[in-house]
C-alpha positions as CSV (number, residue, x, y, z in Angstrom):
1,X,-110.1,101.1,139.0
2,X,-107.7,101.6,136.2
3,X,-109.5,102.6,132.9
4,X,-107.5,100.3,131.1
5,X,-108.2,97.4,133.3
6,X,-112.1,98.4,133.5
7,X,-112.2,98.5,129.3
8,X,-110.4,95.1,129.4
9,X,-112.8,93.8,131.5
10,X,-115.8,94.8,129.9
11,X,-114.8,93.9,126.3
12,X,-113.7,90.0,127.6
13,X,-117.4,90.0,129.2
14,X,-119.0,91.0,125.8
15,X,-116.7,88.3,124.4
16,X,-117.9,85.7,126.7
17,X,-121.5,86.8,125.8
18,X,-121.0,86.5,122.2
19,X,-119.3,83.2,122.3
20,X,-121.9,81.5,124.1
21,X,-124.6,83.0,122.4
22,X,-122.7,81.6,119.0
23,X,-122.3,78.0,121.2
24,X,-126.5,77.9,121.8
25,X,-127.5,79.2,118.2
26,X,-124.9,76.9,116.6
27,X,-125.2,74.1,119.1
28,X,-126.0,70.8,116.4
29,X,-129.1,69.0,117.5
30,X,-129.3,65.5,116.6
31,X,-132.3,64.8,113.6
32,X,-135.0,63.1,115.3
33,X,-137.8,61.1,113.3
34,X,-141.3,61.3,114.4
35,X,-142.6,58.2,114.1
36,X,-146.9,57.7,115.2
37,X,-147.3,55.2,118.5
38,X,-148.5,52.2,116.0
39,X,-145.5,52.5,113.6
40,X,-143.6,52.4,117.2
41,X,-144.8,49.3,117.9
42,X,-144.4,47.7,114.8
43,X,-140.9,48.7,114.7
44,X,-140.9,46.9,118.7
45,X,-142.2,43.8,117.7
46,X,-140.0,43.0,114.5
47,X,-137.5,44.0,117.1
48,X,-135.7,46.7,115.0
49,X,-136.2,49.0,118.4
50,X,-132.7,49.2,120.3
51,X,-133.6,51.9,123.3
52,X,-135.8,54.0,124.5
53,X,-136.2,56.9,126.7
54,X,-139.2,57.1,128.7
55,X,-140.3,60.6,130.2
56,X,-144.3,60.6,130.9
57,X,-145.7,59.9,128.1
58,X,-142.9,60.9,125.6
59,X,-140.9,58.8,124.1
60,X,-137.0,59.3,122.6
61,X,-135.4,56.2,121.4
62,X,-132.9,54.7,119.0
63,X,-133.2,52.2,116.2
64,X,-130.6,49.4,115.7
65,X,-130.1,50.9,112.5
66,X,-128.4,54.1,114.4
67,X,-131.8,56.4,113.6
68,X,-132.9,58.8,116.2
69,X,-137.1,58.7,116.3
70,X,-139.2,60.3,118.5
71,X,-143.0,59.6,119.6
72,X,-145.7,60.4,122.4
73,X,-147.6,57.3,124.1
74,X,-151.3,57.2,125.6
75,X,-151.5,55.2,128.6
76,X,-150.6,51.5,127.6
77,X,-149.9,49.3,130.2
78,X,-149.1,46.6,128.0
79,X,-145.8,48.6,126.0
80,X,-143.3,48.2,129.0
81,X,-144.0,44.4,129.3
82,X,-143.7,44.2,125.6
83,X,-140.7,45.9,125.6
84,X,-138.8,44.3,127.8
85,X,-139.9,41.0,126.1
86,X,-138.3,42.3,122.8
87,X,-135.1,43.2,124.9
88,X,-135.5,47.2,124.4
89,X,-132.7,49.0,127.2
90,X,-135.7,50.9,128.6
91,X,-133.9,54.3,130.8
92,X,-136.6,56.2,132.5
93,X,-136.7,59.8,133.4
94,X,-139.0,62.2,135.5
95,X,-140.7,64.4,134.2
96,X,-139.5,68.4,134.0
97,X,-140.7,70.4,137.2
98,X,-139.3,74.0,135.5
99,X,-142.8,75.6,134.8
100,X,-143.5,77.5,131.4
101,X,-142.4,81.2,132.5
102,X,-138.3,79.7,133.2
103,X,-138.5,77.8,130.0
104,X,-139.5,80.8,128.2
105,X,-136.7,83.1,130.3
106,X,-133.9,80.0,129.3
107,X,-134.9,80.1,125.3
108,X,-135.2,83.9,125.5
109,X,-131.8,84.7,127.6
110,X,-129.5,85.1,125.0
111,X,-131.4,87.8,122.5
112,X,-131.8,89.6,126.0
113,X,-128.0,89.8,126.8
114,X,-127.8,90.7,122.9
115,X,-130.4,93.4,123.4
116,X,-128.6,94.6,126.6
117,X,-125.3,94.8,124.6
118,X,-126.8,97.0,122.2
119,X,-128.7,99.3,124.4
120,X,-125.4,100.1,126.6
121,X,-123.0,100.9,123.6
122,X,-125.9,103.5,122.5
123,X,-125.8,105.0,125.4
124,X,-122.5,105.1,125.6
125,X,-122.0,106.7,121.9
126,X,-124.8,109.5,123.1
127,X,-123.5,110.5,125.9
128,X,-121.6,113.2,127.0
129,X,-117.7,114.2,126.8
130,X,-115.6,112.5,124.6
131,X,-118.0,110.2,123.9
132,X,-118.9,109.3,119.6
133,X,-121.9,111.4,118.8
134,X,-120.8,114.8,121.1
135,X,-119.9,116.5,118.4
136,X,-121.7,119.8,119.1
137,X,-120.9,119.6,122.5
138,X,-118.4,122.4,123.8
139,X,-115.2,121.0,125.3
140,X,-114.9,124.4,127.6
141,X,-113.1,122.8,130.9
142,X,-114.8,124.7,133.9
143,X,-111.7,125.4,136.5
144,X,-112.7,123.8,139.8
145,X,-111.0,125.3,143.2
146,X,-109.4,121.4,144.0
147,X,-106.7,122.9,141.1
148,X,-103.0,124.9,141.6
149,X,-104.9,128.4,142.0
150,X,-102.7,131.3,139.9
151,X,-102.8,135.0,141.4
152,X,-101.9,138.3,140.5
153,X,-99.2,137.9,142.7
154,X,-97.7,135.4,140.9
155,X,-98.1,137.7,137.6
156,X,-95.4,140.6,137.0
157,X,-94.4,143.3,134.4
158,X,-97.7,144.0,133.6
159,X,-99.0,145.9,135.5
160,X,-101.7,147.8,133.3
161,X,-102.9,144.8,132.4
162,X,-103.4,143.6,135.8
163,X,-105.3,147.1,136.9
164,X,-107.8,146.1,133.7
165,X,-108.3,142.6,134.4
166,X,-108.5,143.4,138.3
167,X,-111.7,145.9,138.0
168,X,-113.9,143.3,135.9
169,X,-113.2,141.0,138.7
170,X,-114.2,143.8,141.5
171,X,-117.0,144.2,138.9
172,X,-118.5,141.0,139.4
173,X,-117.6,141.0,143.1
174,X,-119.4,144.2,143.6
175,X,-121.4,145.4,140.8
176,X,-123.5,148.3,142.3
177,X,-120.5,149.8,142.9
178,X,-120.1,150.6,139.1
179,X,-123.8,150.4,137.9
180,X,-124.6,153.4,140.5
181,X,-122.8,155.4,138.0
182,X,-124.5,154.4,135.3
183,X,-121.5,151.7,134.2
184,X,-122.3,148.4,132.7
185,X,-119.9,145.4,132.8
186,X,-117.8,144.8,129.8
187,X,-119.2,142.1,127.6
188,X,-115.3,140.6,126.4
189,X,-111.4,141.8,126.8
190,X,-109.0,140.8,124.1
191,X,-105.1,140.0,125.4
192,X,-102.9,141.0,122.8
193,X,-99.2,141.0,122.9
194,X,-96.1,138.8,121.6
195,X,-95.6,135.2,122.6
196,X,-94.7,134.3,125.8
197,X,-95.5,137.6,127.3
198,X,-97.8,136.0,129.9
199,X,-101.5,135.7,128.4
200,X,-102.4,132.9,129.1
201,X,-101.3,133.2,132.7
202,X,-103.1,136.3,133.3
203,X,-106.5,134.4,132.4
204,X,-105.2,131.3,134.7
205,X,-104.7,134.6,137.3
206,X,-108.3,135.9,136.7
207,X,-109.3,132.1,137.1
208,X,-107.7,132.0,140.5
209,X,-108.6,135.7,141.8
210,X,-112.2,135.2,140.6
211,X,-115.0,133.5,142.8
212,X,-117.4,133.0,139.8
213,X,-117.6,130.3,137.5
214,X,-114.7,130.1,135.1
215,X,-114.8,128.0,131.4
216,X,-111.1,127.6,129.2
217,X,-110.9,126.6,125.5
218,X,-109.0,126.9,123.1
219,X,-109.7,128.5,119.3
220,X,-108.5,125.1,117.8
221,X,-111.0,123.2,119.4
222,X,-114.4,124.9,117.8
223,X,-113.9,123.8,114.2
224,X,-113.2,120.1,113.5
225,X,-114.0,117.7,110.4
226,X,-117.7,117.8,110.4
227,X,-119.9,121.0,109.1
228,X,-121.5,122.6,111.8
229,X,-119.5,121.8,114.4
230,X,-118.1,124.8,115.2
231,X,-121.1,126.7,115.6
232,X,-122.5,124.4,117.7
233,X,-120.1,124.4,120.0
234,X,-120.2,128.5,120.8
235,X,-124.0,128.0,121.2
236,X,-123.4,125.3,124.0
237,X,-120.4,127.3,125.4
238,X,-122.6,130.2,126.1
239,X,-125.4,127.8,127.4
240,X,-123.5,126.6,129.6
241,X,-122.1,130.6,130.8
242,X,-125.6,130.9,130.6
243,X,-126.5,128.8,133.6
244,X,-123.7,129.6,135.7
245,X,-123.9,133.1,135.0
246,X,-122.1,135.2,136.1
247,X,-119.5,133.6,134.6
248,X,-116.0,134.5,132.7
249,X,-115.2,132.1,129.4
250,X,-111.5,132.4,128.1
251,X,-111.0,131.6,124.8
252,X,-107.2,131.0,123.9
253,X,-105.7,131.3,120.5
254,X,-108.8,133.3,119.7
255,X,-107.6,134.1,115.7
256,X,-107.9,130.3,115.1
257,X,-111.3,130.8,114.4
258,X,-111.8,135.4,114.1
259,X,-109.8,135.6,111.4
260,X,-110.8,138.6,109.2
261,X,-114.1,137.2,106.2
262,X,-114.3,137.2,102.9
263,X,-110.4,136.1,102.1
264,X,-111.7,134.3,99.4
265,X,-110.6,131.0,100.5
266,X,-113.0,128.3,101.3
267,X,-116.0,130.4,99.7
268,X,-119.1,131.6,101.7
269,X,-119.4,128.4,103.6
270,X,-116.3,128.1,105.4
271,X,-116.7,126.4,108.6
272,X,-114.4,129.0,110.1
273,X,-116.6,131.8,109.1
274,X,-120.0,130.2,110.1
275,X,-118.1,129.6,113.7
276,X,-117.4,133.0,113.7
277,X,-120.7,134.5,112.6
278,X,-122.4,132.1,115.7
279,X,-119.6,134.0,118.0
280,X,-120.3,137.5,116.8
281,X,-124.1,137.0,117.2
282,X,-124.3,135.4,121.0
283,X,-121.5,138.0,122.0
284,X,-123.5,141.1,120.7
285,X,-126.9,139.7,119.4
286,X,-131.0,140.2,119.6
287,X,-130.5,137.5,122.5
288,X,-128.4,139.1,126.0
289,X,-125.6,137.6,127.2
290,X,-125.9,139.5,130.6
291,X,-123.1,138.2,133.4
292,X,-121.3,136.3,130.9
293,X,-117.8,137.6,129.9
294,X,-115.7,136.9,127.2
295,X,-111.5,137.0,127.6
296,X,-109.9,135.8,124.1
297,X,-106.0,135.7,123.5
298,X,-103.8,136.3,120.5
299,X,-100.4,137.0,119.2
300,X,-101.8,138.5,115.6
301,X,-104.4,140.6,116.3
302,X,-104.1,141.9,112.4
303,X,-105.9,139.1,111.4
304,X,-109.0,139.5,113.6
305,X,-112.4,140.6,111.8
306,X,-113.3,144.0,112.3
307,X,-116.5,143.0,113.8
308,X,-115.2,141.5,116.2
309,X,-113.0,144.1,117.7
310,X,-115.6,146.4,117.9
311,X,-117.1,147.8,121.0
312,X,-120.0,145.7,121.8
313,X,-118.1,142.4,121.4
314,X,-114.5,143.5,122.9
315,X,-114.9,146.4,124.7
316,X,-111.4,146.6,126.4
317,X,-108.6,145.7,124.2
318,X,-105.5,144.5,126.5
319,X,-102.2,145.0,125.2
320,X,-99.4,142.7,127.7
321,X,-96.2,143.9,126.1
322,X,-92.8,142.7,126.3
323,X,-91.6,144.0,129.8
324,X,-89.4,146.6,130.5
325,X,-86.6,146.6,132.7
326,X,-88.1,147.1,136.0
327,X,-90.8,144.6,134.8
328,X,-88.2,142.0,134.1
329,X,-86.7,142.3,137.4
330,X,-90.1,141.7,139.1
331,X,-90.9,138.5,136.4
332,X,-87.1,136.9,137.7
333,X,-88.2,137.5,141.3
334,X,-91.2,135.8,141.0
335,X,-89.6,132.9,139.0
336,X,-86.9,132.6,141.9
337,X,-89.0,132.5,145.0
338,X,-88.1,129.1,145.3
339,X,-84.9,128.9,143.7
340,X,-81.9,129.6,146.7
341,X,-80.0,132.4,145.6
342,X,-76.3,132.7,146.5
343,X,-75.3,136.3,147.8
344,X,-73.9,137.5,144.4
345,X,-77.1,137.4,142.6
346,X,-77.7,140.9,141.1
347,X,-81.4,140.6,139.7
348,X,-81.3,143.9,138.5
349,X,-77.9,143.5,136.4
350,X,-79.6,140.1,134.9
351,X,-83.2,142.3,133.8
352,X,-80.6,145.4,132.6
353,X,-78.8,142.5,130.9
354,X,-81.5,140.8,128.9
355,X,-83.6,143.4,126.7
356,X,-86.2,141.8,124.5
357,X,-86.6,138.9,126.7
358,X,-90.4,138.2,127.4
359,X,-91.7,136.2,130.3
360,X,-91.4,132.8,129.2
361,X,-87.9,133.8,128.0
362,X,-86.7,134.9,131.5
363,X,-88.8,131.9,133.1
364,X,-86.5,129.5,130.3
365,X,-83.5,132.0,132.1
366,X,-84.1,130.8,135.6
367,X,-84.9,126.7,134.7
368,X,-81.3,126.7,133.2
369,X,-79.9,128.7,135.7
370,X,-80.9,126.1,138.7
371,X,-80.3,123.2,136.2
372,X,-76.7,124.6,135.5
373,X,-75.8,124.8,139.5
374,X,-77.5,121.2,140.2
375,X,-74.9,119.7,137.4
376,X,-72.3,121.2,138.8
377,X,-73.5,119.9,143.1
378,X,-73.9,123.5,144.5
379,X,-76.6,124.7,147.0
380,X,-77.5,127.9,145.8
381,X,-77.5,129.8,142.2
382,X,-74.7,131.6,141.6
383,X,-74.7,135.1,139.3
384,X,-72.1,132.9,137.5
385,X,-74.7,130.3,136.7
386,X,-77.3,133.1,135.4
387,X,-74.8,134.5,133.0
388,X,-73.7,131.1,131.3
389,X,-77.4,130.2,131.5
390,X,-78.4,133.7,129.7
391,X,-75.3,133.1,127.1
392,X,-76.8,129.2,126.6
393,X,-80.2,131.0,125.9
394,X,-79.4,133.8,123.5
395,X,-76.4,132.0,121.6
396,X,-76.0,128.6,122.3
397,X,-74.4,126.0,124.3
398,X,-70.7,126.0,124.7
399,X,-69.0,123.8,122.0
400,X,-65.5,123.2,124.0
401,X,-65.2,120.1,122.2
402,X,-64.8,121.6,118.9
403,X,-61.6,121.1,117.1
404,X,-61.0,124.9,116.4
405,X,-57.5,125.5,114.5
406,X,-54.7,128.3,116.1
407,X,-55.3,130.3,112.9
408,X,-58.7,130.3,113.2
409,X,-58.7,130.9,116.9
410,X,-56.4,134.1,116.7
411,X,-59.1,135.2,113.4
412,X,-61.8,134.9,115.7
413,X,-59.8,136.6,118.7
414,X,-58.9,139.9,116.0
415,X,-62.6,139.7,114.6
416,X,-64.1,140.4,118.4
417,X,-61.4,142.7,119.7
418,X,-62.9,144.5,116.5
419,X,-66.1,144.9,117.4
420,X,-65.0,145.5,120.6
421,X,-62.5,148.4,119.8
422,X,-64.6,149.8,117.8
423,X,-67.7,149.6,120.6
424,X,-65.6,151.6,123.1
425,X,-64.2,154.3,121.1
426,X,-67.6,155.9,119.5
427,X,-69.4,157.9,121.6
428,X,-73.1,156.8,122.6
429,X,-72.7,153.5,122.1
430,X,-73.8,150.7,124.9
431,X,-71.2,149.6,127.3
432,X,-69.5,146.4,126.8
433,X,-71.1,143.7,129.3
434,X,-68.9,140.9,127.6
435,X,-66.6,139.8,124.7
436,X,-65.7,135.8,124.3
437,X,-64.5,133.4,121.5
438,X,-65.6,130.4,123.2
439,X,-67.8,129.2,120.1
440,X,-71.7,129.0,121.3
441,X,-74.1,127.5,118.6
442,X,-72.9,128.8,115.2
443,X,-71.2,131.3,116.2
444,X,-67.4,131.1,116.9
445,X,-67.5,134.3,119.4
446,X,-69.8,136.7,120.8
447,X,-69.4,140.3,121.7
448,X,-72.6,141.2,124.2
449,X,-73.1,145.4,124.7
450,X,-75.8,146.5,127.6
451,X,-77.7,149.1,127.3
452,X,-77.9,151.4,129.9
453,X,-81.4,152.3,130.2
454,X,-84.5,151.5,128.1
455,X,-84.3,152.7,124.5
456,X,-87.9,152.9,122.8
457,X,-86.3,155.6,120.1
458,X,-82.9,155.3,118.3
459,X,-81.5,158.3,116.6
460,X,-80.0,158.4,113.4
461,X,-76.3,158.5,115.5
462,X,-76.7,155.5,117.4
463,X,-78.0,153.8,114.3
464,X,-74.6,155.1,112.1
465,X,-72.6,153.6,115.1
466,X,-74.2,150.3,115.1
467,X,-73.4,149.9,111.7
468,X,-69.6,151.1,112.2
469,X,-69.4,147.9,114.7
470,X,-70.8,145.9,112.6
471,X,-68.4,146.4,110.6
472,X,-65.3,146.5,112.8
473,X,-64.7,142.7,112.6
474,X,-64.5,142.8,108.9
475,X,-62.0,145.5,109.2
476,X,-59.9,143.8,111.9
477,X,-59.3,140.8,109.7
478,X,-58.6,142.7,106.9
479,X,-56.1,145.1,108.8
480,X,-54.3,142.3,110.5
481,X,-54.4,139.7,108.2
482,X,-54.4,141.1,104.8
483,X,-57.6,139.0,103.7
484,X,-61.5,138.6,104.3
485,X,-63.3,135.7,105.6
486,X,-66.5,134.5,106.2
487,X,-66.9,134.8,109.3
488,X,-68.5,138.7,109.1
489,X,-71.3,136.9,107.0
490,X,-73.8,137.6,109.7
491,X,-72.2,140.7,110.3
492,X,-72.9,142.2,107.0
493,X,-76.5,140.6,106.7
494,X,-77.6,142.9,109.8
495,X,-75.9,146.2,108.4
496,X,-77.1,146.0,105.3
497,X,-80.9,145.1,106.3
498,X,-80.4,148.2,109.0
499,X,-79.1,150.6,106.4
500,X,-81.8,149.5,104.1
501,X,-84.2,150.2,106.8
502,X,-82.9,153.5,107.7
503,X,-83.7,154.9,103.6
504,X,-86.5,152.8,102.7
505,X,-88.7,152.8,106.3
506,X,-87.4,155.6,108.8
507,X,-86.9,158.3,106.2
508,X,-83.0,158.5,107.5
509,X,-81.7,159.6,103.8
510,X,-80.7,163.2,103.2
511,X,-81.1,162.3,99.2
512,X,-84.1,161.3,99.9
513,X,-85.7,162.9,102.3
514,X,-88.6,161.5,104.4
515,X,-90.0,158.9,102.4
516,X,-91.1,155.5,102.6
517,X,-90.5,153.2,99.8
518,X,-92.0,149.7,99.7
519,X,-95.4,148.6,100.5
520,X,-96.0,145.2,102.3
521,X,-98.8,143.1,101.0
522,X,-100.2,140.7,103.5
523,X,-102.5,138.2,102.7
524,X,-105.6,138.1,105.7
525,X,-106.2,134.9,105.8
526,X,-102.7,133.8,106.1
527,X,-101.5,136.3,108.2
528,X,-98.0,136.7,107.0
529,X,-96.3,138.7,104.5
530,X,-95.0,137.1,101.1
531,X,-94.5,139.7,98.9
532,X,-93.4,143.2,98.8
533,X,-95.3,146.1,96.5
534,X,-92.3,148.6,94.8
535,X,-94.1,151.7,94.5
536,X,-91.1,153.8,93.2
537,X,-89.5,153.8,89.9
538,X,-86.0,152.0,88.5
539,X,-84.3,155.6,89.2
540,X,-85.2,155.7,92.9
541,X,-84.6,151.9,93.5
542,X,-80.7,152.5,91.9
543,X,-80.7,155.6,94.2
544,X,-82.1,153.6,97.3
545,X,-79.0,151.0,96.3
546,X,-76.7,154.0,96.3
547,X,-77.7,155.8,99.4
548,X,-77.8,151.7,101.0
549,X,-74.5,151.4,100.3
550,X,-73.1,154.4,100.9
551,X,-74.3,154.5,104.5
552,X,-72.1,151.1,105.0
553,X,-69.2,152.1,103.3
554,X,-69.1,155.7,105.1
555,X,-69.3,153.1,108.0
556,X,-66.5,151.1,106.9
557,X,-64.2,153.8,106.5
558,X,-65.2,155.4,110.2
559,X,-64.5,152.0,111.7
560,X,-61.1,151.7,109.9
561,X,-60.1,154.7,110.5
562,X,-60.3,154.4,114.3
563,X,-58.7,150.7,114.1
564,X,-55.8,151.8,112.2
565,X,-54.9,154.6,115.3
566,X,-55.4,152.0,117.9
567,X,-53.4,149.1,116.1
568,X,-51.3,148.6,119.3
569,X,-54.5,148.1,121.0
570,X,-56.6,146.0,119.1
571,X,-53.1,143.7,118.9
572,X,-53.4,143.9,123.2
573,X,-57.3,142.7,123.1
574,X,-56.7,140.2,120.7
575,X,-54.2,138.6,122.7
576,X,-55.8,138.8,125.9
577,X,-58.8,137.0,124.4
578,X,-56.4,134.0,123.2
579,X,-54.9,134.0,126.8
580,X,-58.3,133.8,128.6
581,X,-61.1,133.5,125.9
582,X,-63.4,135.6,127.8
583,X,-63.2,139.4,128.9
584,X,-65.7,141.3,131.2
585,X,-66.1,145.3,130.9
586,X,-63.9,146.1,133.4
587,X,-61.0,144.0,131.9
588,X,-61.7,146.0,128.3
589,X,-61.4,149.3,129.8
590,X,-58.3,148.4,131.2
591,X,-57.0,147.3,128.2
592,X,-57.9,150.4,126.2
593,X,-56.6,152.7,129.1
594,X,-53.0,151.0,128.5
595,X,-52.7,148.1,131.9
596,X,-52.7,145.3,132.1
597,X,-55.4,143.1,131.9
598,X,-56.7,141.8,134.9
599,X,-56.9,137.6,135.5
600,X,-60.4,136.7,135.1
601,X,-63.1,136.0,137.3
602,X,-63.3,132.3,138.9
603,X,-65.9,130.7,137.3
């Protein structure tokens, strides 16, 4: 039955109940006199009686002045006779049959259904779940086999995370495999990595590849308006990995409740803290916690007490990074397992294409992909449909409908060939993957490099070059049109926060030398930086300004430099990009080597 229908139910019952327990306590009885047998007859023979109502020997009559009287007669044989000579309507009725033990149960039945009421919404509020006075229960949900089961199979780009996670599962399979060695089970493993790198779903993977007992909650849900709560709550939890030992709990979102002590806000009895002092004691207290196992998740783990990253507590700290390219190309072939792919689909061109992307970034990649090729009625996903779908994710969608001027059209179509130019000349640089003015978001056009392979080190070079295309849209407009605009706004932002980098962090300044200047203060408890510590004099700070800018300008110059020799060709690129709005790679070179520009690619 439908809950809502069963609650409906039951309240229009209890509704019922109360309205005719309110009908017999309220019911208005009619005053009766009680009037002695000789005062009766009296009353009979002045005639003054109008009726009576005869059951054995009680009597119920009325007056003829309206009154209701009562009496109880012996045996006369004479009062009927005398009665009826008076003219008295005499109405007879039997006597009751119902013996005392019913009349009792009639009088009694409605404080019974009221005490019935009251016991069942007591229960009610003491029971279990979500039930009123649950509060210290734990709301751990223990996964059941009848739900979608999640493998390591289904999990890829991490696969040193997977080894981890996969031997406490053997471990539990087969422990005297390890304890003939002399190994003991780890008592907790902590996921750490950026969002959407695929924690959770390794836990939901452990869940599925596990045959023991498996209990998932969430941080969030340990602490809650009433004192105590929380620490009641990690006692039951363990109880309850207690009794189905051995067991594995995952905790998600674990810094909700292990952030890092003595912050100084909310004092010494912080219902976070006394939650967390409960969870430090029943993972590594006096009392064991033998065959229970404790997986925890999180995206800061700066903020995490120190006692509860220790060994003891989290023995194996997990780090699930953002993948690399081979790992992206195995996260976008499990994502398109069920998607049909059209022949064209180059899966290693789309990982090589999206650096930085995490998990749920490529999984986002692949929804809009298929959702792109259903719009348009096609049976399979086209490499077409993952490009558009990767610009819509990174940039935007296409704003076609924008009323963009010719003057600001053939500003944007100089600004890119710009960055392009400027791109293909210096050496070391990314290849071009792509340079469009179709405006996507807030920006008016987009020029996309690809890197060739993984870079987990820039050198000072690549860094110098970065900034010189930065700034080659800036010098385009100003070349061609004898004016700046704003559209190098962003432009500039990102040079001069990289140039700043380069002195203050990475010790890239020959003035300098290899220093760092700037300490970051972050407060624990919030977990975020808001304010920045200048450990350096004013001197430094004007020279840190100097050396800032004169790494952008020395930029500047380079990139003008090369535009100013290549004038005939920026003037090519720009027009090509007003002709077809979008170039490809191999359309670029050709421009730069001196043909023609190809016709584009059908879309």
């Amino acid at each position: 039955m439908n809950p809502f229908f069963k609650n409906l139910a039951l309240w229009l019952v209890i509704g019922l109940i109360m309205v005719l327990v309110f009908n017999i306590f309220n019911q208005s009885q009619p005053q009766e006199k009680e009037l002695i047998f000789s005062d009766f007859m009296a009353k009979v023979t002045k005639g003054e009686v109008a009726e009576v109502i005869v059951k054995g020997a009680d009597i119920k009559g009325k007056l003829t002045s309206g009154e209701i009287f009562r009496t109880y007669a012996p045996d006369d044989k004479d009062m009927i006779a005398e009665l009826r000579q008076k003219g008295v309507r005499i109405i007879a009725k039997p006597v009751d049959g119902n013996p005392w033990y019913i009349n009792m149960l009639l009088s009694w039945l409605p404080m019974l259904l009221f005490i019935g009421v009251w016991i069942f919404f007591m229960r009610q509020m003491q029971g279990g779940g979500m039930k009123a006075l649950s509060f210290g229960k734990s709301r751990a949900r223990l996964q059941t086999d009848k739900q979608t089961k999640v493998t390591f199979a289904d999990v890829a780009g991490v696969d040193e995370a997977k080894e981890e996670l996969q031997e406490i599962i053997e471990f539990l399979k087969d422990p005297p495999r390890f304890q003939k060695l002399g190994g003991r089970i780890p008592k907790g493993v902590l996921l750490m990595g950026p969002p959407g790198t695929g924690k959770t779903l390794l836990a939901r993977a452990i869940a599925g590849e596990a045959n023991t007992p498996f209990f998932s909650i969430s941080g969030s849900d340990f602490v809650e308006m009433f004192v105590g709560v929380g620490a009641s709550r990690v006692r039951d939890l363990f109880e309850q990995g207690k009794k189905h030992a051995p067991c594995i709990i995952f905790v998600d979102e674990i810094d909700a409740v292990g952030r890092h002590r003595g912050a100084g806000l909310g004092g010494g009895h912080d219902e976070r803290e006394q939650t967390l002092n409960q969870l430090l004691v029943e993972m590594d207290g006096f009392e064991s916690n033998v065959g229970v196992i404790l997986v925890a998740a999180t995206n800061r783990p700066d903020v995490l007490d120190p006692a509860l990253l220790r060994p003891g507590r989290f023995d194996r700290q997990v780090v699930v990074g953002r993948p690399d390219i081979k790992g992206r190309e195995g996260i976008l072939r499990v994502h398109t397992k069920q998607i049909p792919l059209d022949a064209d689909v180059d899966l290693m061109l789309l990982a090589r294409g999206t650096p930085g992307f995490s998990g749920a970034d490529l999984a986002n990649l692949v929804n809009e992909s298929a959702l792109l090729a259903a719009r348009h009625n096609k049976q399979s996903v086209t490499m077409t449909d993952f490009e558009n779908a990767k610009d819509k994710v990174m940039m935007g969608v296409e704003r076609r409908s924008i009323v963009i001027s010719e003057e600001d059209r053939k500003l944007t179509a100089y600004h890119e060939a710009g960055h392009a130019l400027v791109a293909k000349v210096l050496p070391g640089t990314d290849p071009i993957h792509k340079v469009t003015i179709i405006p996507r978001g807030r920006a008016l056009g987009m020029t996309q490099q690809l890197p060739i392979d993984e870079k987990h080190n820039y050198a000072k070079e690549y860094l110098l070059n970065q900034i010189a295309i930065m700034m080659g849209g800036r010098v385009a407009e100003e070349l061609v049109f004898g004016q700046i605009t704003t559209g190098a706004g962003n432009d500039i932002e990102r040079a001069t926060d990289l140039a700043r980098k380069m002195v203050c962090e990475w010790g890239m300044s020959e003035k300098l030398g290899p220093l760092t200047f700037g300490k970051r203060e972050e407060m624990i408890f919030l977990g975020r930086e808001i304010a920045q510590h200048k450990d350096y004099s004013e001197q430094t700070a004007v020279e840190i300004d100097q050396e800032v800018k004169g790494i952008v300008m020395t930029n500047y110059d380079k990139a003008k430099a090369l535009l100013i020799e290549r004038m005939g060709i920026l003037h090519a690129l720009a027009k090509a990009l007003l002709e077809t709005e979008t170039l490809d790679g191999l359309q670029i070179d050709a421009i730069v080597n001196g043909a023609a520009a190809p016709a584009p690619a059908p879309a």
